[in-house]
N, C-alpha and C positions, 0 to 999 in steps of 0.2 A: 499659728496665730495670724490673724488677715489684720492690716488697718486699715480703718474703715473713718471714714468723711460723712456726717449726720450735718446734714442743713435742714435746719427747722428752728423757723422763728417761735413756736411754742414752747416758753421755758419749762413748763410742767413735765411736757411730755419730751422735750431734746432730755431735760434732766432722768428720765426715769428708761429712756432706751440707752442712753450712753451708761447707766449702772446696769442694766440688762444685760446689754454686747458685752459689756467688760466681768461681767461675771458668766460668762460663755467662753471667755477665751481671746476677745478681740480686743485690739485696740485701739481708742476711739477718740480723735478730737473732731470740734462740733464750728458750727455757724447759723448764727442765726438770720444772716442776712444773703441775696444773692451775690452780690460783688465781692464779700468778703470769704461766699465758700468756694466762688471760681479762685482767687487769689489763691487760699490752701489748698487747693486742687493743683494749680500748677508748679507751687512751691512744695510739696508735702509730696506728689502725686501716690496718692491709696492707694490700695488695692480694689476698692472699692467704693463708689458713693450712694448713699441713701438721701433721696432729695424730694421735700415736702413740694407739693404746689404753691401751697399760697401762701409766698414769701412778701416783707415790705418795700422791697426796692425794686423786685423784677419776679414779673410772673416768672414760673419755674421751667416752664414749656420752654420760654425764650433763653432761659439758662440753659437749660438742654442741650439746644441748639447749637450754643455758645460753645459748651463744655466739647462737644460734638464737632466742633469745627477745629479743635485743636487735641485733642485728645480721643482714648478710643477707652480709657477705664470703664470698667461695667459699672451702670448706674439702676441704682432699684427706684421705681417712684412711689412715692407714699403720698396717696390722695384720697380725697373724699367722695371724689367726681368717679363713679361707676359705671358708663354707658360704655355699651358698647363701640362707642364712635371717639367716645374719650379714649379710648385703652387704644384702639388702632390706631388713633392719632399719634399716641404719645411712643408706645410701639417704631410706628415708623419716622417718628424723631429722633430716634438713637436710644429710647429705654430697652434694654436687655429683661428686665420685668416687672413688677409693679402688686403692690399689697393696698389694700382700701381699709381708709381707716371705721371705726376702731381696731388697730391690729396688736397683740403681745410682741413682747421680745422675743419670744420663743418664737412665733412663726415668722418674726424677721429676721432672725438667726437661722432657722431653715432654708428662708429665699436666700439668704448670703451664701450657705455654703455649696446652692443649687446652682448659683451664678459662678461662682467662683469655680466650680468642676468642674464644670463648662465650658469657661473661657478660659482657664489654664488649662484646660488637654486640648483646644484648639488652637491656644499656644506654643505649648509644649510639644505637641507630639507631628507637627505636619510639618512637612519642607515648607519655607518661605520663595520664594522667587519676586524682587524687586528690579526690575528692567532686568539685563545683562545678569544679575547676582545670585543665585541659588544658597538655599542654608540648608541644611538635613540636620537637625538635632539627633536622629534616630543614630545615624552613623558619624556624627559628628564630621562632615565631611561641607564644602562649600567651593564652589566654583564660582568665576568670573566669566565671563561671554565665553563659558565650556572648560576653560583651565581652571585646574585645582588650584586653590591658594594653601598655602604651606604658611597654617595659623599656629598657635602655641594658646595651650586647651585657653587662658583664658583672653586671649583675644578674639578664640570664637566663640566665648561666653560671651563678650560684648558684641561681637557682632551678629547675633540670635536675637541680642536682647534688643539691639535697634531696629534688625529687619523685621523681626516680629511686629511693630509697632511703625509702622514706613508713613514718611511725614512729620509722624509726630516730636517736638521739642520737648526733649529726654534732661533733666538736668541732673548734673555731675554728682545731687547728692542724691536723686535715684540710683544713679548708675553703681554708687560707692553702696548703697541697701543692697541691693538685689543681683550683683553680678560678681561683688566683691565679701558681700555679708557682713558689711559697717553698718549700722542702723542709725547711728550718732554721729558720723562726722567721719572726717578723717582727710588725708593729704590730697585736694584736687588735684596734686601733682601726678599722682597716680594714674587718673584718667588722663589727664592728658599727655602722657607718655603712651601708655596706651593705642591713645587716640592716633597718635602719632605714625603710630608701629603699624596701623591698623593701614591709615593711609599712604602710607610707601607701599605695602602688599596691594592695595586697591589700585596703585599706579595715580596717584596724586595729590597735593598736599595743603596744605590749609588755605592758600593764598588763591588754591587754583583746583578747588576740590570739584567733585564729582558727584559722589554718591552720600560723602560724607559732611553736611551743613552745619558751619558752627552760625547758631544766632546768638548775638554779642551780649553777655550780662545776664542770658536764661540756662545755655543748655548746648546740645546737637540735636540735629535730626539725622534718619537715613533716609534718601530717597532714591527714585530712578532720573536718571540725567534729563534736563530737558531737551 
């Protein structure tokens, strides 16, 4: 089961793809506005977003962007605008792919699961390397500028799961879904012990980090040193 983020100011049709996906398997909360689906995008972060163009507060193109600038979640666009110059536009705005309306839930459930195999085995199956940092999922193995780090399985689950995604501001209740398999909640305490463990092996510590960025009140990121 993927969850999945529908932004679409059209209540007819937000209302009749959110019972579509969800009788497909997915699970789906909605926005009908742009500001209000970036927000659950960064609080929520899906597995995936479906995002209308023409939204009331902000073209979608400029959400894109948006979304784009802080995050790397695969976004499908659903519009009405068919040219050829539209689709390369929005292409090279950071859409992963794009459906023209009138489209079914069926073939939007298709494009879902065409993206999501995608970018989870580009995910999933390739070494990361962030500055100095190598990860191998393959052999679960991970070096610092050449030396092994001597991780415990699941703080090299956390560290896959941030260098996978390098930059991006990860928050502790992602972290607790997808590396710990909490969907609901559970003891931030957790991650940041973790966190913790993570950066004494990285050689450095919250006050005077490196690789490992906490931003105050959202999350962490991983990045390569400046």
């Amino acid at each position: 089961m993927s969850n999945v983020l529908l932004i679409e100011d059209d209540t007819t049709i937000r209302t009749s793809l959110t019972r579509g996906l969800r009788d497909r398997g997915h699970a789906v909360s909605s926005a009908s506005a742009a500001l209000d689906g970036l927000r659950l995008a960064v609080e929520e972060r899906p597995d995936l977003i479906v995002l209308d163009l023409g939204l009331p507060d902000l073209d979608g193109l400029d959400l894109l962007r948006m979304l784009r600038a802080v995050s790397r979640i695969p976004v499908i666009v659903a519009t009405a605008r068919d040219g050829d110059a539209e689709m390369v536009r929005l292409l090279d705005a950071g859409a992963d792919d794009y459906v023209v309306k009138p489209f079914s839930a069926a073939q939007l459930d298709a494009r879902i699961r065409a993206v999501l195999r995608r970018t989870g085995e580009s995910r999933t199956d390739s070494s990361v390397t962030v500055g100095g940092l190598r990860v191998d999922p393959r052999t679960r193995e991970a070096s610092l500028d050449g030396a092994p780090l001597d991780l415990s399985p699941k703080e090299f689950d956390l560290l896959h799961y941030l260098a996978a995604r390098p930059g991006e501001v990860i928050t502790k209740r992602e972290l607790l879904t997808h590396v710990w398999q909490i969907p609901y909640g559970g003891a931030d305490k957790t991650v940041d012990v973790h966190l913790s463990w993570l950066r004494r092996k990285l050689g450095e510590t919250s006050s005077e980090p490196r690789y490992l960025q906490t931003v105050r009140g959202v999350g962490v990121r991983l990045a390569a040193p400046v």
